[in-house]
C-alpha positions as CSV (number, residue, x, y, z in Angstrom):
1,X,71.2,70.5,95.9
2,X,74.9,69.6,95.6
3,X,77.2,71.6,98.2
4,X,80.2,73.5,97.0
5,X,83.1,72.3,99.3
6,X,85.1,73.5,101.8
7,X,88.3,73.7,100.1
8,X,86.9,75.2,96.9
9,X,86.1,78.4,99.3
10,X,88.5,78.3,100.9
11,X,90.6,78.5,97.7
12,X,88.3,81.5,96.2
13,X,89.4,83.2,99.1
14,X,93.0,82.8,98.8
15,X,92.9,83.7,95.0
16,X,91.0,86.9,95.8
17,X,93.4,87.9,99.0
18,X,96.2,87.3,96.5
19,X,94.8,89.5,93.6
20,X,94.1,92.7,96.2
21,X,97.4,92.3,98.7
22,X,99.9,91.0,96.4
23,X,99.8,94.4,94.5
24,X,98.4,96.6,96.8
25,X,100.1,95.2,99.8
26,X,103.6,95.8,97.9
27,X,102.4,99.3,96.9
28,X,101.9,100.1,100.8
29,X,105.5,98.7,101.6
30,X,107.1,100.2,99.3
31,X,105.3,103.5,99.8
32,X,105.5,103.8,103.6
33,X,108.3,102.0,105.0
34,X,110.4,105.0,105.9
35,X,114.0,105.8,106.4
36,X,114.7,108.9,108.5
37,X,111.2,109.9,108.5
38,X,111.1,110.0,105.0
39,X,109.3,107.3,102.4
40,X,111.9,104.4,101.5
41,X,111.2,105.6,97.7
42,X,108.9,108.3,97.5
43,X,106.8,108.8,93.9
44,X,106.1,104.7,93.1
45,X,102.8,105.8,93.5
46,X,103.0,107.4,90.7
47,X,104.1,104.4,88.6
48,X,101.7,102.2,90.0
49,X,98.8,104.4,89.1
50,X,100.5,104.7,85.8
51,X,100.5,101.2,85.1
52,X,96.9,100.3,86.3
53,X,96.1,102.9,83.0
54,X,98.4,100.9,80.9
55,X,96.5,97.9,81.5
56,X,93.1,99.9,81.1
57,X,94.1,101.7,77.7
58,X,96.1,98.2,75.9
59,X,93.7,95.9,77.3
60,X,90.0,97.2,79.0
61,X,89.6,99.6,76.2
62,X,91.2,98.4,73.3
63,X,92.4,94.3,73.0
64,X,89.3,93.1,75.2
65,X,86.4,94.8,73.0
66,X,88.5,93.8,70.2
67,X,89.1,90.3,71.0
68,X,85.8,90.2,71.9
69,X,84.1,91.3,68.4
70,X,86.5,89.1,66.6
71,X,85.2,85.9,69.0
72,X,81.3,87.1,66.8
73,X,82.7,87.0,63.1
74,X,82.7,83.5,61.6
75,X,85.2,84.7,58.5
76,X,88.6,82.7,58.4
77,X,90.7,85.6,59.3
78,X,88.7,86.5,62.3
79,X,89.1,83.1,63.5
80,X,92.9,82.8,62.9
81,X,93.5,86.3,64.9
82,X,91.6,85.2,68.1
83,X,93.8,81.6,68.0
84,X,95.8,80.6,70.5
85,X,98.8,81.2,69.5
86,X,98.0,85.0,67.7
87,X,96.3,85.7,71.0
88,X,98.9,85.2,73.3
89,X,101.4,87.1,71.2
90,X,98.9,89.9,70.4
91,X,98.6,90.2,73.7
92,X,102.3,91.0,74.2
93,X,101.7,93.2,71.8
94,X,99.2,95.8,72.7
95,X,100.2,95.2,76.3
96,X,104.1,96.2,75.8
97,X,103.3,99.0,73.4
98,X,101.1,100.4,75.9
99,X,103.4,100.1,78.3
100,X,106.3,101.8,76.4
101,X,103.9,104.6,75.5
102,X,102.6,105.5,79.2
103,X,106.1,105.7,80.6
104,X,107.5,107.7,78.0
105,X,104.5,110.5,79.1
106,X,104.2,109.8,83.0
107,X,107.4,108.4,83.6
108,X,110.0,110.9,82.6
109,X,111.7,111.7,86.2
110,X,110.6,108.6,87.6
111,X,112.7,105.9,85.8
112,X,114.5,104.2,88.8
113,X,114.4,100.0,89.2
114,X,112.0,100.2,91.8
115,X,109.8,102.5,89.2
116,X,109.3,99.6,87.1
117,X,108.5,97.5,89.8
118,X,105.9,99.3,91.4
119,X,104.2,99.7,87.8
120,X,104.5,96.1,87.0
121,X,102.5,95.9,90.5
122,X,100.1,98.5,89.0
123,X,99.5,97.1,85.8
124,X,99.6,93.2,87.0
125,X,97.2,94.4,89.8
126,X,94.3,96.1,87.8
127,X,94.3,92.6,85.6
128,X,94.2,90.5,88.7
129,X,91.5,92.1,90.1
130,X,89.1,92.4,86.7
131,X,90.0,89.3,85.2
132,X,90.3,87.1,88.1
133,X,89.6,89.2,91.7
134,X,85.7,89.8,90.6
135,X,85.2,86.4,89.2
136,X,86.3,84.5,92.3
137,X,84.3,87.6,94.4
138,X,81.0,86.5,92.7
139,X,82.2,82.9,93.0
140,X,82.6,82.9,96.9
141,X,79.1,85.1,96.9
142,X,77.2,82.1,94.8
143,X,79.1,79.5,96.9
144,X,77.8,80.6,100.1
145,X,74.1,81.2,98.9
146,X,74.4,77.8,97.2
147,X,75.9,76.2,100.7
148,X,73.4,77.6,102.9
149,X,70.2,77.2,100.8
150,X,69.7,80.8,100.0
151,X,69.5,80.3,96.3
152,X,66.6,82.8,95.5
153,X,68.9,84.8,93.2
154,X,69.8,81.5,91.2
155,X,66.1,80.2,91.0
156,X,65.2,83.6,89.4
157,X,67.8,82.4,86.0
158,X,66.6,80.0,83.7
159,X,67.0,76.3,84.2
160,X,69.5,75.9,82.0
161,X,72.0,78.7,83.5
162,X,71.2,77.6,87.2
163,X,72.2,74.1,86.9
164,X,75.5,75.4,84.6
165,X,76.5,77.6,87.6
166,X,75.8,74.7,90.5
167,X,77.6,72.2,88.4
168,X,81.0,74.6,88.1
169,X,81.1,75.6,91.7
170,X,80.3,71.6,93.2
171,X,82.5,70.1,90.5
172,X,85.0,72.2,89.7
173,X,88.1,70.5,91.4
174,X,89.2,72.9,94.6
175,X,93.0,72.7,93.0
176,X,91.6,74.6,90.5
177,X,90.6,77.5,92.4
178,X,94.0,77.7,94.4
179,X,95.7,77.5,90.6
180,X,93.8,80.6,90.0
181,X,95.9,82.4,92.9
182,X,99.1,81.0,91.6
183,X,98.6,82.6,88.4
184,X,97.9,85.6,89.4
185,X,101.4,85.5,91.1
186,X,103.5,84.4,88.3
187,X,101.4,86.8,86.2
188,X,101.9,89.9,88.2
189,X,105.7,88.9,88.7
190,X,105.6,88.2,85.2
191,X,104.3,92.7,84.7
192,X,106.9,93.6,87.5
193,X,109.9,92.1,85.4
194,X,108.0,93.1,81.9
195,X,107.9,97.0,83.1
196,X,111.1,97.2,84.3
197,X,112.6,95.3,80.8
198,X,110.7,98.0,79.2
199,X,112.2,101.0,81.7
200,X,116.0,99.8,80.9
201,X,115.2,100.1,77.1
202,X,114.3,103.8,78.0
203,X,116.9,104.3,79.9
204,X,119.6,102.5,77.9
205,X,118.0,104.2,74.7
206,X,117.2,101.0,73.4
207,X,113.5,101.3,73.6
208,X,113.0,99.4,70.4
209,X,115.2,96.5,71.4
210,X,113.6,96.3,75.0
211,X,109.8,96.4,73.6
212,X,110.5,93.5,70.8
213,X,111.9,91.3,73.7
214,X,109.2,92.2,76.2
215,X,106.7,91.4,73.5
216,X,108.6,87.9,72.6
217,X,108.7,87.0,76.2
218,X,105.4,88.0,76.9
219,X,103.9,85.8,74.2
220,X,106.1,83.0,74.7
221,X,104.5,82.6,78.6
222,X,100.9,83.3,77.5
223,X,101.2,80.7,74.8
224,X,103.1,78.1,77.0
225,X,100.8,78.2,79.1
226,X,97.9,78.2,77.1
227,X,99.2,75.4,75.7
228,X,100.1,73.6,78.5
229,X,96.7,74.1,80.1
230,X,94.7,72.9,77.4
231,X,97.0,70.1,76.6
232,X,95.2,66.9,77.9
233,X,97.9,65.4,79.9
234,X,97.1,64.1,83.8
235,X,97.6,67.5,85.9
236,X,97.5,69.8,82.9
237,X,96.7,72.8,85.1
238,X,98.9,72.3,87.4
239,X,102.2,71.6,84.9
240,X,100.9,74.8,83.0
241,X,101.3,76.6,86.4
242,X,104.2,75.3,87.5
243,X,106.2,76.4,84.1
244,X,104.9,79.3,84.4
245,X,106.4,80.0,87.3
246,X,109.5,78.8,86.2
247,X,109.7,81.2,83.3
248,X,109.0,84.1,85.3
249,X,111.6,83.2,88.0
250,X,113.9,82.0,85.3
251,X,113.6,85.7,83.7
252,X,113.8,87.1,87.4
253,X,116.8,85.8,88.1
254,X,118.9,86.4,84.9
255,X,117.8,89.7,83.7
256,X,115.1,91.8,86.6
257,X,117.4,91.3,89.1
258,X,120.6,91.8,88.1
259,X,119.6,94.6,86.1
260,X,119.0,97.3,89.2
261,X,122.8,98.5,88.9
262,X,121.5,99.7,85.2
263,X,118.8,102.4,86.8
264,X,119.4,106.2,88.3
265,X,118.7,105.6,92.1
266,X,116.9,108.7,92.7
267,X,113.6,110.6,90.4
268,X,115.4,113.0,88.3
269,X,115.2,117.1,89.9
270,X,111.6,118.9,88.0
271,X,112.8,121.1,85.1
């Protein structure tokens, strides 16, 4: 039997460090790093929790099954709705509206910067770690069965599925598995600057304004990189990555970050 390389695992690794610390680690830093005794910024716990349940209500329990039941219907419209580019807008859609909708209910003293950040982290972290966190998990678990000859759980699946799963893990190209990781970063980066885009329009009291252009951007990266990805040229994964990044950064860098002077700097006093 073929044997899954080294620097496949090694990237399934990586990817699934990256979907568990990149959110969680940022939680803990921003949660317990202390100034005189005292949490830097108490309460983003409360945002991040509150955007992991974004992410489960406009995605896990809603778009997914949806998307899902649309991929079995053979009728024309069905067809156009689970399309490329519908999909990556749609996406935008139910995940922005969420979004909007959980902050206005658990948000209403927390609405500092650092609030949308920390949801963004919340909400970019629960997707990492279903979409992308469990795959790689059960990747690394088949990789090392498959590596050391322990493949009793594969023989017991028919033919036909065991030799689809040996052929992805031996020749899948390694890159791929590190792209995986580098994904999940410009996609989480991609929630942080979403959230707090959606937090100003709450706080500026331009909610609709904020959610049409989280939506737009949202879409525009999904379907870039969809596009990109699926494209055909040499490196396709890796140029659909690298814009990726570049979007995220690019929206980092002229709205996200400039935008912290717009926020209160403290939770507003319980009424």
């Amino acid at each position: 039997m073929p044997m899954v390389p080294q620097a496949s695992i090694v990237g399934m690794v990586i990817t699934l460090l990256i979907c568990v610390l990149v959110p969680f680690g940022g939680l803990i830093w921003l949660g317990t790093r202390r100034t005189a005794g005292e949490p830097r910024y108490p309460g983003v716990a409360r945002a991040f929790a509150a955007g992991m349940l974004a992410f489960a209500v406009s995605q896990v329990l809603t778009r997914i099954p949806l998307m899902a039941w649309l991929s079995t219907q053979s009728a024309p419209w069905a067809q156009w709705l689970i399309s490329a580019p519908v999909a990556s807008f749609s996406a935008g859609l139910f995940e922005e509206t969420g979004r909007l909708l959980v902050m206005l209910w658990l948000l209403r003293r927390f609405r500092r910067w650092i609030d949308g950040v920390s949801f963004g982290l919340g909400h970019g972290g629960l997707e990492a770690i279903l979409l992308i966190g469990l795959t790689q998990l059960s990747n690394l678990g088949l990789a090392l069965m498959i590596n050391s000859g322990q493949t009793a759980a594969l023989d017991q699946l028919p033919a036909a599925s065991r030799e689809r799963v040996v052929t992805a893990l031996t020749q899948t190209s390694p890159l791929d598995f590190y792209l995986a990781g580098v994904e999940r970063i410009a996609a989480i980066g991609l929630h942080a600057g979403l959230s707090v885009l959606i937090l100003w329009g709450i706080v500026a009291g331009r909610r609709a304004l904020a959610w049409v252009v989280a939506v737009a951007i949202h879409g525009v990266c999904n379907l870039a990189a969809v596009l990109l990805a699926t494209s055909g040229l040499p490196g396709a994964s890796l140029l659909a990555e690298c814009v990726l990044l570049v979007l995220v950064a690019a929206f980092w860098v002229l709205f996200v970050w400039r935008s912290r002077p717009w926020f209160p700097v403290a939770p507003e006093p319980s009424r």
